[in-house]
C-alpha positions as CSV (number, residue, x, y, z in Angstrom):
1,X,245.5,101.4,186.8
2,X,247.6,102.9,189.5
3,X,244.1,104.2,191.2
4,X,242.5,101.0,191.5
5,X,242.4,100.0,195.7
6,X,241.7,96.5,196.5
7,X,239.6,94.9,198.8
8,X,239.5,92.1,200.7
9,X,236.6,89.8,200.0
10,X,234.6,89.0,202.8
11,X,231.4,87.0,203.4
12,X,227.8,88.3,204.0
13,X,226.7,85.8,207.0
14,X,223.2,84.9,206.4
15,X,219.9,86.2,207.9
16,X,220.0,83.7,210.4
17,X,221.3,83.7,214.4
18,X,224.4,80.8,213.8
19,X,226.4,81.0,210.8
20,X,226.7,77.3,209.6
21,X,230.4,77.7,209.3
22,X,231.8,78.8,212.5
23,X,228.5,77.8,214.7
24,X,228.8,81.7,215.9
25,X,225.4,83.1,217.7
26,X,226.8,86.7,216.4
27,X,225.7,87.7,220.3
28,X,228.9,90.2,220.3
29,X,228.4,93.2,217.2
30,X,231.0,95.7,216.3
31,X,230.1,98.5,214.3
32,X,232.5,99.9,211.9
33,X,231.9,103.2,211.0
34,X,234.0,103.7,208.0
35,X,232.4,101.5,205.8
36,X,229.1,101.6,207.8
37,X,229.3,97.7,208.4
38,X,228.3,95.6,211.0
39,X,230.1,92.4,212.3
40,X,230.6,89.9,214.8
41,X,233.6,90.6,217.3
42,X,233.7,87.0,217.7
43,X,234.1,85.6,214.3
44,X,234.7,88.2,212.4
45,X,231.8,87.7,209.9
46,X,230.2,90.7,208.1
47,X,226.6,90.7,209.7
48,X,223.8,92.1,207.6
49,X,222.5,95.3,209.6
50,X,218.6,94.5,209.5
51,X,220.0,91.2,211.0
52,X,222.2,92.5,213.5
53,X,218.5,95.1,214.4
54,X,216.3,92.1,214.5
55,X,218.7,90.5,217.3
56,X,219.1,93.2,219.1
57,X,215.4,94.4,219.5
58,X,214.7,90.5,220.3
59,X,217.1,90.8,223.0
60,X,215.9,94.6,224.6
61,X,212.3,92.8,224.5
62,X,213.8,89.8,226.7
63,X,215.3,92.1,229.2
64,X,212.3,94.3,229.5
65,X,210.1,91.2,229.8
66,X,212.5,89.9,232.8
67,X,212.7,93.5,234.2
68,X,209.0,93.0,234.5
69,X,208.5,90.1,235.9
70,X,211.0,90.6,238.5
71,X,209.4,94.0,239.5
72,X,206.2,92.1,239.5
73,X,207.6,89.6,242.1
74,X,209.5,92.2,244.2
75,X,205.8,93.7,244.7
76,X,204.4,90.8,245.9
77,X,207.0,90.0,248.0
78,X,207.3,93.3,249.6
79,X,203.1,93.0,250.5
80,X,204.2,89.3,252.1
81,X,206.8,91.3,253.9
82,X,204.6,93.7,255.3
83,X,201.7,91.3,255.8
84,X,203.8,88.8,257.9
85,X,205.2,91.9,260.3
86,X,201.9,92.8,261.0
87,X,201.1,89.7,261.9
88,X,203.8,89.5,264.1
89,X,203.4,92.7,265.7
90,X,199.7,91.9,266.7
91,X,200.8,88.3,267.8
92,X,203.3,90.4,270.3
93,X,200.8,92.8,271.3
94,X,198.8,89.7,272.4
95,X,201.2,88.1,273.9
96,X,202.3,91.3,276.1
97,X,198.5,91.8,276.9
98,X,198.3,87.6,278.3
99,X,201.5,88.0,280.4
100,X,201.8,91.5,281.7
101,X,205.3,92.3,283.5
102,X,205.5,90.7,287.2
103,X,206.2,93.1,289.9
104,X,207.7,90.6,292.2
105,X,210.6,92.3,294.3
């Protein structure tokens, strides 16, 4: 009997985001490598690793998505850019042309 190690009990949180005890989103993972388990830095519940996968590859997809959409808008803002400055520079090539220097001395 001398051999026999005990463990702490600890609870399995369920394959949901929130656990319905602590209200916890599980947004913060820690993984333990002895034991290979996976839990929440924040509560402290043992997260079930397909779980913990599921969240995370939800969350890369949201970044990539925004990534996206905000190289998509810094495109058409750089055309606008470039768009309005030649507009500009042909409105002050016109306006040189209507009013040329005086030479008044």
């Amino acid at each position: 009997m001398s051999r026999v190690i005990p463990f702490i009990r600890r609870s399995v949180a369920s394959n949901t985001p929130a656990d319905g005890e602590t209200h916890c989103a599980h947004r913060n993972i820690r993984l333990v490598e002895r034991g290979e388990i996976v839990s929440c830095s924040d509560c402290l519940a043992v997260l079930s690793p397909f779980w913990a996968l599921t969240m995370l590859s939800q969350q890369y997809s949201l970044a990539m998505s925004q990534i996206e959409r905000l190289t998509t808008r810094t495109k058409l803002a750089d055309a606008r850019i470039l768009e309005l400055s030649q507009e500009l520079d042909a409105n002050s090539r016109e306006e040189r042309r209507q009013n040329p220097p005086s030479t008044d001395t």
